[in-house]
C-alpha positions as CSV (number, residue, x, y, z in Angstrom):
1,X,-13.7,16.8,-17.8
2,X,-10.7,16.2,-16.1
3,X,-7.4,17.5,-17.1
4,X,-5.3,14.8,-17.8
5,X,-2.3,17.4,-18.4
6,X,-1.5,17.6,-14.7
7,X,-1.3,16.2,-11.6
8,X,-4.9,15.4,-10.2
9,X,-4.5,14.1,-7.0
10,X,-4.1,17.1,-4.9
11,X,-8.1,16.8,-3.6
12,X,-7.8,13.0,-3.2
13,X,-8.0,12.4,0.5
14,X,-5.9,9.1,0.8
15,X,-2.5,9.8,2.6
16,X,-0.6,7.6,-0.1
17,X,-2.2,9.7,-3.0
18,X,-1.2,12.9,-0.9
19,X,2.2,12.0,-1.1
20,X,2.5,12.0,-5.1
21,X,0.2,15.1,-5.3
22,X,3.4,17.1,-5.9
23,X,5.4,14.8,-8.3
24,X,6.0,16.1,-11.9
25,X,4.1,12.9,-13.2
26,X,0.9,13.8,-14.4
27,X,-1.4,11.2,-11.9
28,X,-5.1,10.6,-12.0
29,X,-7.0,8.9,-9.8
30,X,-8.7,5.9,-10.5
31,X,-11.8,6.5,-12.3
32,X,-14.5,5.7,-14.9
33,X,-13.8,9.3,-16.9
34,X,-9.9,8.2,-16.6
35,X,-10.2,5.0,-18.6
36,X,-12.9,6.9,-20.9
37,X,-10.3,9.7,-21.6
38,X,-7.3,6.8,-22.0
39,X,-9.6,4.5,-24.2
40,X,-10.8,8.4,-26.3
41,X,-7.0,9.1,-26.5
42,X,-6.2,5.3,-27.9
43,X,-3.3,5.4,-24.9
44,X,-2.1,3.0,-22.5
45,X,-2.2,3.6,-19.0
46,X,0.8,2.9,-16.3
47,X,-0.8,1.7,-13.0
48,X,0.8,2.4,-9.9
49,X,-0.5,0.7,-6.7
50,X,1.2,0.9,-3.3
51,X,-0.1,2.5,0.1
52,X,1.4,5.6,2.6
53,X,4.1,2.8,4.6
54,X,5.7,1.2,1.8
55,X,8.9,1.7,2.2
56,X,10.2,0.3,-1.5
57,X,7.2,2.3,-2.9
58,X,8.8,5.6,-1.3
59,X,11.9,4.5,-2.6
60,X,10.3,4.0,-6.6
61,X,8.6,7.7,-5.9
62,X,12.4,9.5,-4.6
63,X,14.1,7.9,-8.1
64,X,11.3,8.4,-10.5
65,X,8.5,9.6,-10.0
66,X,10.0,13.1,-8.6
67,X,12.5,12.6,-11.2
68,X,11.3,15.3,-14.0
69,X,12.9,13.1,-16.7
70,X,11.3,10.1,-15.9
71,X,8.1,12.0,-15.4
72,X,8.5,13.8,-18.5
73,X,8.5,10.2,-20.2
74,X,5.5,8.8,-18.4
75,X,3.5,11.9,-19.3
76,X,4.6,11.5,-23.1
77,X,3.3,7.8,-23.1
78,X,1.0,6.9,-21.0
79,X,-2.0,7.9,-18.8
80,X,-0.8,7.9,-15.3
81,X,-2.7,6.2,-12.7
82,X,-2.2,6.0,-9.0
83,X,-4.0,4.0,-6.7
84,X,-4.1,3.1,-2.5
85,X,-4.1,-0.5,-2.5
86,X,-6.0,0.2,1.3
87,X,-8.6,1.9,-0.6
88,X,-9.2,-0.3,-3.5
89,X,-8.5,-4.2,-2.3
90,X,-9.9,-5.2,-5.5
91,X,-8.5,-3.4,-7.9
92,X,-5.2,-4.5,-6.2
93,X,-6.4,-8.1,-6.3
94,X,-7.3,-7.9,-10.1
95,X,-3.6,-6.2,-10.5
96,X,-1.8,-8.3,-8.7
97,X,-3.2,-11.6,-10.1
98,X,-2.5,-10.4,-13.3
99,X,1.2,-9.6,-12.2
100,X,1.5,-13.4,-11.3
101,X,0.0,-15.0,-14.4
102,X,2.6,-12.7,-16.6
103,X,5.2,-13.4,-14.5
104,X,4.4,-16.7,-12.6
105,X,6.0,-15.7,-9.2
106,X,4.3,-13.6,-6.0
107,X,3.7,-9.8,-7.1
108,X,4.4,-6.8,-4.3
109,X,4.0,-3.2,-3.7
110,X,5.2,-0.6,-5.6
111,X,3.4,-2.9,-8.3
112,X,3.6,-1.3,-11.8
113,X,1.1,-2.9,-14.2
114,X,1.0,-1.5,-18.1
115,X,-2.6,-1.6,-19.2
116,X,-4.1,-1.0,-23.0
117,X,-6.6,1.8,-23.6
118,X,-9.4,-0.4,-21.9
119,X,-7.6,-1.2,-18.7
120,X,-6.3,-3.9,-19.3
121,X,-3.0,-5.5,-17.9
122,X,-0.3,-6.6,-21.0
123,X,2.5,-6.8,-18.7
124,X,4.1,-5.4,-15.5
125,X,6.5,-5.3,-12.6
126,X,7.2,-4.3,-8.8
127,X,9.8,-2.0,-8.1
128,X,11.9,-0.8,-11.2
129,X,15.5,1.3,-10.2
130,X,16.6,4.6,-11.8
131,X,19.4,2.9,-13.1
132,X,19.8,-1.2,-13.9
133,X,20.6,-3.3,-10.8
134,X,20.4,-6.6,-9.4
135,X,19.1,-7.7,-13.0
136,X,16.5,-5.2,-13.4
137,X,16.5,-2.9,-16.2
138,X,16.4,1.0,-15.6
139,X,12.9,2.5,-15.4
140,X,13.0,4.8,-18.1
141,X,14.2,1.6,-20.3
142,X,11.2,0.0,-19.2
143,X,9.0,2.9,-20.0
144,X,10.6,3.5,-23.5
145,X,10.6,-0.4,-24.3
146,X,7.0,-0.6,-23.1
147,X,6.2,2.4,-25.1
148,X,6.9,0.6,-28.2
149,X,5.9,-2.6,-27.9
150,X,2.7,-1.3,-27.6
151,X,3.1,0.9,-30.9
152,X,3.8,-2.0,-32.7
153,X,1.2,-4.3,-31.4
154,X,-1.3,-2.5,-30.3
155,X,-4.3,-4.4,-32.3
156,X,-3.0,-7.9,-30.6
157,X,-2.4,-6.9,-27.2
158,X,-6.1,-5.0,-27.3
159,X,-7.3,-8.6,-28.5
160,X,-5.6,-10.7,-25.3
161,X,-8.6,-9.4,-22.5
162,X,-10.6,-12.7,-23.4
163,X,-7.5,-15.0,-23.2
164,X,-6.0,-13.1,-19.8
165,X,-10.1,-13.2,-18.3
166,X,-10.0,-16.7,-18.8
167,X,-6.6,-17.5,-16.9
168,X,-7.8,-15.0,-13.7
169,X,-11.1,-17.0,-13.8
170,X,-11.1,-19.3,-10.6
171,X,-10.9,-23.1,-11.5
172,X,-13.5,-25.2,-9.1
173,X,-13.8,-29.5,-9.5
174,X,-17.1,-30.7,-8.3
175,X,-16.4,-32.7,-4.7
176,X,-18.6,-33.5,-1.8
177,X,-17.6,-32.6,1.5
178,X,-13.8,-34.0,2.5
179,X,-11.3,-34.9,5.1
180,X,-10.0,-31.5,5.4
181,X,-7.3,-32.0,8.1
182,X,-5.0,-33.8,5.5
183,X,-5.3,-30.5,3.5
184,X,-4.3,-28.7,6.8
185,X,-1.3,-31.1,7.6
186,X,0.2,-29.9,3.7
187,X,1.3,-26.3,6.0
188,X,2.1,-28.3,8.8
189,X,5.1,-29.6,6.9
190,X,6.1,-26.3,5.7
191,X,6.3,-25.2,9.4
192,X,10.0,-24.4,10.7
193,X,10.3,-26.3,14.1
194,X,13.1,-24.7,15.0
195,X,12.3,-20.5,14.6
196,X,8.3,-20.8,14.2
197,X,6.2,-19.6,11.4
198,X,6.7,-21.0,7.7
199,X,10.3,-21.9,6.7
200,X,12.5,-19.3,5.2
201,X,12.7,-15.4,4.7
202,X,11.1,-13.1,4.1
203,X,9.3,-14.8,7.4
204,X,5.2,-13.3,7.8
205,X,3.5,-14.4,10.5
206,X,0.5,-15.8,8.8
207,X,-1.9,-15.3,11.3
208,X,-4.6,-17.4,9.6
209,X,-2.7,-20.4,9.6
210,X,-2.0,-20.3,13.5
211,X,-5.9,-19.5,14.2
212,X,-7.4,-22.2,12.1
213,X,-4.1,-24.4,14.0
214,X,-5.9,-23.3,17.2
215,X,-9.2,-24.1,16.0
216,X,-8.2,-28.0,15.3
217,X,-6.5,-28.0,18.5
218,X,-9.7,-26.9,20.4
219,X,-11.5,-29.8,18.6
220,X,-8.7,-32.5,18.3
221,X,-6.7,-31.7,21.9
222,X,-3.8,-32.7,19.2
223,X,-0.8,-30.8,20.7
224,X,0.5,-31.1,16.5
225,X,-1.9,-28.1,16.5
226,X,-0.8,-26.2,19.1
227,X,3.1,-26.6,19.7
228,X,3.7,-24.5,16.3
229,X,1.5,-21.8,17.8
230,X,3.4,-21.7,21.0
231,X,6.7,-21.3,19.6
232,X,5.3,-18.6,17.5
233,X,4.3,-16.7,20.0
234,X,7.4,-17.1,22.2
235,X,9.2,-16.4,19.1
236,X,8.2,-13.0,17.8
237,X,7.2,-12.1,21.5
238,X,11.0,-11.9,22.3
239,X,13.0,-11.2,18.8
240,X,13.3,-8.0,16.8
241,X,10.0,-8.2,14.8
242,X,8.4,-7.1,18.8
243,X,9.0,-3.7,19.8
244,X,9.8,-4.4,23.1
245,X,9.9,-0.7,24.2
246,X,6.3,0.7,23.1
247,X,4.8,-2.7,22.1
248,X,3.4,-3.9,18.5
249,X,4.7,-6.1,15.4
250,X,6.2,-5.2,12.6
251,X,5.2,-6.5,9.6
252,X,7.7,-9.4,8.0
253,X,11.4,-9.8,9.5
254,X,13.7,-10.2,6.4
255,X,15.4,-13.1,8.2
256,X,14.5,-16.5,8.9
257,X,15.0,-15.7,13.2
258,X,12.7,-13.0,13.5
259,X,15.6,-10.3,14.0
260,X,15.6,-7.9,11.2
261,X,12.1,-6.2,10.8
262,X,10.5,-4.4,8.0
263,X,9.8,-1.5,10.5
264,X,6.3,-0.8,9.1
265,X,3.6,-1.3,11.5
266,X,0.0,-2.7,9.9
267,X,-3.0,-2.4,11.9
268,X,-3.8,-5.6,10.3
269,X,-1.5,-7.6,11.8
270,X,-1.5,-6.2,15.3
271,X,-5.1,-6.7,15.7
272,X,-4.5,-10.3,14.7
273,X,-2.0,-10.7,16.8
274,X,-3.9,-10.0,19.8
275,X,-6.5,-12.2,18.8
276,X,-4.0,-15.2,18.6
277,X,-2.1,-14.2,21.8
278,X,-5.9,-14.1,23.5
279,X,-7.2,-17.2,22.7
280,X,-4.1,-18.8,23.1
281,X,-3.6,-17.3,26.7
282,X,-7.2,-18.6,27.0
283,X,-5.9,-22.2,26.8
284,X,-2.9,-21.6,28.1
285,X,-2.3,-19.4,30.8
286,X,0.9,-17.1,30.3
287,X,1.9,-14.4,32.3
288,X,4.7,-13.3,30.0
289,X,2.1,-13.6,26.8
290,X,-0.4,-11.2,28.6
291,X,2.0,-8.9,29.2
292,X,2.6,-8.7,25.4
293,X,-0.8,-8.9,24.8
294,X,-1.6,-5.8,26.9
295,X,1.6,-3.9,25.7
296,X,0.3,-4.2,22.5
297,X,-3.6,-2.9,23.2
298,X,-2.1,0.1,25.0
299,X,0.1,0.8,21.9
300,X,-2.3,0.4,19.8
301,X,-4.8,2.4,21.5
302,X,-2.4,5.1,22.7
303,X,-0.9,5.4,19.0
304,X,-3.0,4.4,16.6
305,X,-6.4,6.3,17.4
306,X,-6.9,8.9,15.1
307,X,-8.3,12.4,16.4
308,X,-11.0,13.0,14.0
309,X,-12.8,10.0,14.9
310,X,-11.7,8.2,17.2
311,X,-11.8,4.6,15.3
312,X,-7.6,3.1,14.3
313,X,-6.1,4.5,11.3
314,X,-4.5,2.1,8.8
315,X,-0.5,1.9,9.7
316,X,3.2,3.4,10.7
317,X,5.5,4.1,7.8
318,X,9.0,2.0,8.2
319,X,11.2,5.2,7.5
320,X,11.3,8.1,9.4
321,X,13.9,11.2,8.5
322,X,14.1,9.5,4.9
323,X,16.1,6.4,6.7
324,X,14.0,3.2,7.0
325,X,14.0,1.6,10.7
326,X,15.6,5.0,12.2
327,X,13.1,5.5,15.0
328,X,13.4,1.5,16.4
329,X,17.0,1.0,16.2
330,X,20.0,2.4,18.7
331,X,23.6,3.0,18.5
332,X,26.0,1.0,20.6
333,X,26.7,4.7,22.4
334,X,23.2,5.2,23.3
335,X,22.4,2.6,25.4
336,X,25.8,1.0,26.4
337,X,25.3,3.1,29.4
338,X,22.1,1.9,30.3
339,X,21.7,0.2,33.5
340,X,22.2,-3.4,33.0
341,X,20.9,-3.2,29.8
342,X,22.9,-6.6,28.9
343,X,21.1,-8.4,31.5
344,X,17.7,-8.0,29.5
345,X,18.6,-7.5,26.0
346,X,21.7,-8.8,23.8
347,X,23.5,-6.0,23.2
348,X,27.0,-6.2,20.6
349,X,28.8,-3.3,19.8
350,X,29.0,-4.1,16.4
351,X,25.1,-4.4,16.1
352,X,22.9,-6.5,14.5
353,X,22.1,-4.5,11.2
354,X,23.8,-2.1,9.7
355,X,26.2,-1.3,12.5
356,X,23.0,-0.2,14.8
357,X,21.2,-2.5,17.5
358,X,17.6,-3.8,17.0
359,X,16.3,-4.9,20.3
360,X,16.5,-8.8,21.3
361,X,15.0,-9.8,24.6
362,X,16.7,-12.1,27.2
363,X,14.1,-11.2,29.7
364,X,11.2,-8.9,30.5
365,X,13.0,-5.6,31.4
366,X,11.6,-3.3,34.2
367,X,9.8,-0.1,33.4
368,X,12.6,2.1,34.6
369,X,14.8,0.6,31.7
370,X,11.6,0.6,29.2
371,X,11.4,4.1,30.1
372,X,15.1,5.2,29.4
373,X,15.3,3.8,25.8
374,X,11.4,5.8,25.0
375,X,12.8,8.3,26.2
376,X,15.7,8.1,23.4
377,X,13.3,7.3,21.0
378,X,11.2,10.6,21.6
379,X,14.5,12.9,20.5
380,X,13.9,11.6,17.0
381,X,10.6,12.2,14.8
382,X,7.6,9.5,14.4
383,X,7.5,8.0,10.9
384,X,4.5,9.1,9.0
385,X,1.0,7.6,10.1
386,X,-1.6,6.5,7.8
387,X,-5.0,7.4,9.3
388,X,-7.0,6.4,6.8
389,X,-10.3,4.5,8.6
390,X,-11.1,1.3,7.2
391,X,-14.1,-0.4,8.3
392,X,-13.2,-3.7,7.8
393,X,-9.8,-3.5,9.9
394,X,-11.6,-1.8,12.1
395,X,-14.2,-4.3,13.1
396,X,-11.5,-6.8,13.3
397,X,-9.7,-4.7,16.1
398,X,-13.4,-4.7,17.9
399,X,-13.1,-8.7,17.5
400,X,-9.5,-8.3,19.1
401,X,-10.5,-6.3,22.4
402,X,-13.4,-8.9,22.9
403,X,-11.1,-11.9,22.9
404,X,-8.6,-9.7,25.0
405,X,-11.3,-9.0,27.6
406,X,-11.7,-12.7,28.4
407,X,-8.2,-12.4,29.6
408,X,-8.3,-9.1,31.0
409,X,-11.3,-8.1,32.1
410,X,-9.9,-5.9,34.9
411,X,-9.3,-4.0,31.7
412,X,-12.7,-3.3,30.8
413,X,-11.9,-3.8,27.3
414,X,-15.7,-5.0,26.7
415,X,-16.9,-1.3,27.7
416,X,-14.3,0.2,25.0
417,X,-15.8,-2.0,22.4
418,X,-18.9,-1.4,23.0
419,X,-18.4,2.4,22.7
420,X,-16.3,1.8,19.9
421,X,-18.7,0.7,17.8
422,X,-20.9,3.4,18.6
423,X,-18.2,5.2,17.0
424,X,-18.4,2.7,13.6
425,X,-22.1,3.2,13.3
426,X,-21.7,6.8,13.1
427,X,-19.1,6.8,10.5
428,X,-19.7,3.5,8.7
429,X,-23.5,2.2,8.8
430,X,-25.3,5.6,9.5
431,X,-25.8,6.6,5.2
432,X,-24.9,3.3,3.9
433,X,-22.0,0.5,4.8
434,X,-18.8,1.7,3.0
435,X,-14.9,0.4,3.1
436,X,-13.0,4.1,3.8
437,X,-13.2,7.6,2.6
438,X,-15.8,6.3,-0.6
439,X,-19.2,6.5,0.3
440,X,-19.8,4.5,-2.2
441,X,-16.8,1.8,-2.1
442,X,-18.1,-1.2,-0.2
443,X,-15.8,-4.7,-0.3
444,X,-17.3,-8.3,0.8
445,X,-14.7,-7.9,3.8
446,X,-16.4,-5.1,5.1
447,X,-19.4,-6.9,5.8
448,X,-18.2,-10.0,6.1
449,X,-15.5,-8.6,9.4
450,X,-18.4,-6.5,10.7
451,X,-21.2,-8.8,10.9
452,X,-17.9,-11.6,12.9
453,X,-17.4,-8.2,14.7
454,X,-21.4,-7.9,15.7
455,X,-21.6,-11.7,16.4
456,X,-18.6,-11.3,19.0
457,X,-20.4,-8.4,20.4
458,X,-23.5,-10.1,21.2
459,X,-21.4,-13.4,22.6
460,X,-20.0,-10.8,25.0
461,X,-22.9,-8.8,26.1
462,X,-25.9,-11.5,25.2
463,X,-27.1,-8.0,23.8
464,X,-29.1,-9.6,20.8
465,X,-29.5,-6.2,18.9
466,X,-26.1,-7.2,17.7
467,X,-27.3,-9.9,15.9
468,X,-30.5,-8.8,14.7
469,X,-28.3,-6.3,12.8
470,X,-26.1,-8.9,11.9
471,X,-28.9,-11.1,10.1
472,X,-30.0,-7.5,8.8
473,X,-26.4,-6.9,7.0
474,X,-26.3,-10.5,5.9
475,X,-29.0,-10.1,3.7
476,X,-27.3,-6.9,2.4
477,X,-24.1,-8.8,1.5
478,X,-26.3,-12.1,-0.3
479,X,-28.3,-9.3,-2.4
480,X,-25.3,-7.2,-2.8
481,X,-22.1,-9.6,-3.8
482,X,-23.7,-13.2,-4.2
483,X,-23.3,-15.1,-7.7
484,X,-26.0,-17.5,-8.0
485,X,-24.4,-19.1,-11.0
486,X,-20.9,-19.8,-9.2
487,X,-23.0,-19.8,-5.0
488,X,-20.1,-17.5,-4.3
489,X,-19.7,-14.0,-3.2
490,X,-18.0,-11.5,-5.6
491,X,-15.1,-9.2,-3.6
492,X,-17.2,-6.0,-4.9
493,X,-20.4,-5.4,-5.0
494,X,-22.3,-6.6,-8.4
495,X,-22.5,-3.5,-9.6
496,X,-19.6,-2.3,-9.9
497,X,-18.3,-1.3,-13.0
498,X,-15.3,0.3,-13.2
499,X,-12.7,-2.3,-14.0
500,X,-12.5,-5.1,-16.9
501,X,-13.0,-8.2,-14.4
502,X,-15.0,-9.0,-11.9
503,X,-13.1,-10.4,-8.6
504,X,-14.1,-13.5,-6.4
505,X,-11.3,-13.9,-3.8
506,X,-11.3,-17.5,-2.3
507,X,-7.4,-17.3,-0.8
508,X,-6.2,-15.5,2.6
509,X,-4.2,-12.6,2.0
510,X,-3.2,-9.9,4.8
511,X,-6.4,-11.3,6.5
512,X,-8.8,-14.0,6.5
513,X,-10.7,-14.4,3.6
514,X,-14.5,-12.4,3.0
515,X,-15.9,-15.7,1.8
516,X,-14.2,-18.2,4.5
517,X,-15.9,-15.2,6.9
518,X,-19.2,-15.3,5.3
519,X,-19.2,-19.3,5.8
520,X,-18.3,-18.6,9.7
521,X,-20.9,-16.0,9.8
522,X,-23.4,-17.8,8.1
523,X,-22.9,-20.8,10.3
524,X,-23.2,-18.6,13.3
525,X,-26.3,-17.3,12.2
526,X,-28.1,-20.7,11.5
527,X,-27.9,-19.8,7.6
528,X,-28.0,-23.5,6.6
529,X,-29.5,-22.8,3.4
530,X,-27.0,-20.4,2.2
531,X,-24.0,-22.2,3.9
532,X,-24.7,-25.3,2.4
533,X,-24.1,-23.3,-1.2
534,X,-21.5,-21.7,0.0
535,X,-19.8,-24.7,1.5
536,X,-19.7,-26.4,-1.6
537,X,-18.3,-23.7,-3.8
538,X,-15.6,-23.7,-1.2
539,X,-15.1,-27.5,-1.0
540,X,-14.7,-27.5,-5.4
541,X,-12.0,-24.6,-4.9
542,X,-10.3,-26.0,-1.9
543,X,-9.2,-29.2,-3.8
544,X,-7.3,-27.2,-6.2
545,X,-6.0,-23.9,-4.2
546,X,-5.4,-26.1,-0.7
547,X,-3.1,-23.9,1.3
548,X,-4.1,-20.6,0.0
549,X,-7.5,-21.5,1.9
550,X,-6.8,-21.8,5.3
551,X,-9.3,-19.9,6.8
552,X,-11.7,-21.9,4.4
553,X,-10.9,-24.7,6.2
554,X,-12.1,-23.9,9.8
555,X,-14.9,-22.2,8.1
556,X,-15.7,-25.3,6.4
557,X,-15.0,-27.6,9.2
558,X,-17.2,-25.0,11.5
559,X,-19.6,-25.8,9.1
560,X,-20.6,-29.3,8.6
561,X,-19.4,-30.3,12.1
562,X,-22.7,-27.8,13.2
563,X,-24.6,-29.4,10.5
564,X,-24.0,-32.8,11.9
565,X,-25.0,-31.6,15.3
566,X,-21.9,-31.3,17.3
567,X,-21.3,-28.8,19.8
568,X,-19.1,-26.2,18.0
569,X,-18.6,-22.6,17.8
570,X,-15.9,-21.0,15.6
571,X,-12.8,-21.7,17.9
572,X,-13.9,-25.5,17.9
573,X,-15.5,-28.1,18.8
574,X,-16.4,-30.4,22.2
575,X,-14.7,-33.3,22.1
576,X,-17.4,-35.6,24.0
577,X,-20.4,-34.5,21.1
């Protein structure tokens, strides 16, 4: 029995757990004896989720939860739960759907969720301050207001699970198979033609969306498809969310222009970035895109390989020295120096943020000059580095370097994914497919970016074993996560028990979605039978969710256009079938 009178998460091996393992809040890890000893204790639980680069996350942990008075409040009322988003996706999806039917607007990490005795959500928030700002209460108001509510109410918020299953249930009309480029064209208008990406900040840049745009394009020749892709590309290539001096993305700019970064950097994204920027540079020849392109692999190899493995860990951390975007930025009295630095960047002695510079490209700058400002950056310490391995981020960087080789294959990028996932097999497949440091966490994801990930592999190398294996883990998934009664795969396996609802995903979110990738797979693999199913599940939730789906759509598209005999493979069609 664990003791629910300390801090538990010394032995947990995530890197975001590891930071909290010294807080004066009593944490447990997520866990089927937790919620027994919460539900056996008639207490509620406070749910923490974040992951090891959120930078507001590290900001909720400096004002509260190494506060001892704030702990000392948390440990009086509730059961304290922390949790790695990266590690559990679905509790994190459950969580954060929740946070949007309470609240009706998009959720966040830190995301603080209030659960009853049987884990489940009542109410909850993102970040909460020490003190009240910007409208928000104090946390320790929160946690004392929380506190009673549930004293008082306790037997009516215990009886809400039915009403709050119901209104996270997925709502699906029946509909044949549609017109799905009208659907498409409702993001089109939400485009901004003059910076790129969606309209307004915080700006993300939505990867999904530009890959299904390049998808249409490949089958339509439409240039409405590709002209928002290629000022996305030129966009973030040259402004402040590219690191122009060791290569990568960060994760969102806070501006509409692409100038003012969140530093962090996400495997994620970067992988998906070079996947775009390939296939792009694969229609459209662009010697100033491959450079970015290969800037990027190198960074990514050179700094995101993890020692004990060898496969990418998870993400860079934003801050550095406590100070968020320390390591990127430079003083006016750095680089003023620097030879001809203005010709290449634009460079104000006042800055661009917070009286410091953040790096805006006029041109490609030489190596020498490249050089000077690393070698700047190298006086100062790294931020932190998640190296958590994740399988299904993994196989999506394998599905990177293959669409990279067919635009550099000087680079023998095809012989480093191969070898790589030698690498994945040993650590992922050999005793049984799993999402991280779980043996026994799997996610539809996992499977559904592996088998895409074994099906590029055997394109590349017409080595079949790839597929054969690919067939083989397909079976796994349809045995593992498939709902017969809704033809739809569940986000965790079936069996899984350790939660009060049981997710189906249907909506991109970091990256494209499992079940949009099972339809691609499935149609890759000749599954008709199952794809059909599939297919329509996707069509009935489609017509309701619309642009949430975007991947849906080129997997559905992918689909029938192969049913009806045309010449396709996932990044389109031939037009003369």
């Amino acid at each position: 029995m664990i003791n629910i009178n300390k801090n538990n998460l010394k032995n947990d091996p995530s890197p975001y757990l590891q930071q909290h393992k010294n807080n004066p809040v009593n944490w447990q890890t997520w866990s089927s004896e937790t919620l027994y000893i919460a539900k056996s204790n008639s207490k509620p639980i406070l749910l923490s989720i974040g992951y090891a680069s959120c930078h507001w996350c590290h900001v909720m942990a400096h004002e509260s939860f190494e506060d001892t008075q704030t702990a000392k409040l948390m440990n009086e009322y509730f059961i304290n739960i922390k949790v790695d988003r990266e590690e559990r996706p679905d509790l994190d999806f459950i969580f954060q759907s929740s946070f949007q039917l309470f609240n009706q607007t998009g959720g966040g990490w830190p995301l603080t969720m209030f659960l009853d005795e049987n884990g489940v959500p009542f109410m909850g928030g993102t970040y909460f301050p020490k003190n009240p700002q910007h409208g928000l209460p104090s946390f320790q108001t929160v946690l004392t207001k929380v506190n009673e509510a549930y004293k008082e109410n306790r037997e009516n918020i215990i009886k809400q699970k039915s009403l709050i299953v119901k209104n996270l249930e997925l709502k699906k009309t029946s509909v044949l198979n549609q017109d799905l480029e009208p659907i498409l064209e409702l993001s089109l208008n939400n485009l901004d033609p003059i910076n790129g990406g969606f309209k307004g900040s915080p700006k993300f840049p939505t990867f999904n969306l530009f890959e299904t745009l390049l998808y249409f394009y490949n089958k339509t020749k439409n240039n409405k498809y590709l002209d928002p892709i290629t000022l996305l590309l030129k966009k973030i290539c040259s402004k402040g969310i590219y690191d122009h001096v060791e290569g990568g993305i960060a994760r969102y700019t806070i501006d509409e222009n692409w100038v003012t970064p969140h530093f962090e950097k996400m495997l994620y994204d970067n992988a998906q970035f070079i996947l775009l920027l390939s296939r792009y540079c694969k229609i459209k020849p662009d010697n100033y895109l491959k450079f970015k392109l290969e800037q990027t692999i190198e960074f990514l190899i050179n700094n995101f390989t993890t020692d004990e493995t060898g496969l990418m860990g998870s993400a860079y951390d934003a801050d550095s020295e406590g100070v968020e975007g320390k390591y990127y930025v430079y003083s006016y009295e750095e680089i003023r120096n620097l030879h001809e630095i203005g010709e290449y960047f634009e460079i104000d002695a006042t800055g661009n943020w917070e009286n410091k510079i953040i790096l805006i490209e006029k041109k490609l700058a030489p190596q020498k000059l490249i050089k000077e400002l690393k070698n700047i950056r190298l006086k100062r310490r790294r931020p932190f580095f998640d190296k958590k391995n994740q399988l299904d981020l993994n196989c999506l960087w394998i599905s990177s370097l293959l669409a990279a080789h067919e635009i550099l294959p000087e680079k023998k990028y095809l012989k480093f994914a191969e070898d790589y996932f030698l690498k994945i097999e040993k650590l992922f497949l050999d005793k049984g497919v799993h999402h991280s440091y779980s043996k026994n966490i799997v996610f539809l994801e996992d499977y559904a970016f592996l088998i895409n990930a074994l099906l590029d592999l055997s394109n590349a190398t017409m080595n079949f074993k790839y597929t054969d294996l690919a067939k083989k883990l397909c079976i796994e998934v349809i045995n593992g996560f498939y709902i017969k009664e809704k033809n739809i795969f569940q986000k965790n396996k079936i069996d899984t028990k350790d939660s009060f609802f049981d997710p189906i995903e249907i909506s991109d979110n970091t990256t494209p979605n499992g079940n949009a990738m099972m339809l691609l797979n499935f149609t890759r693999l000749g599954f008709v039978s199952e794809g059909k199913k599939l297919s329509s599940s996707l069509n009935g939730y489609l017509n309701i969710y619309k642009s949430y789906m975007i991947t849906a759509i080129k997997a559905l598209d992918f689909f029938n256009s192969k049913l009806s005999g045309k010449n396709c493979d996932e990044q389109g069609c031939k037009l003369n079938d």
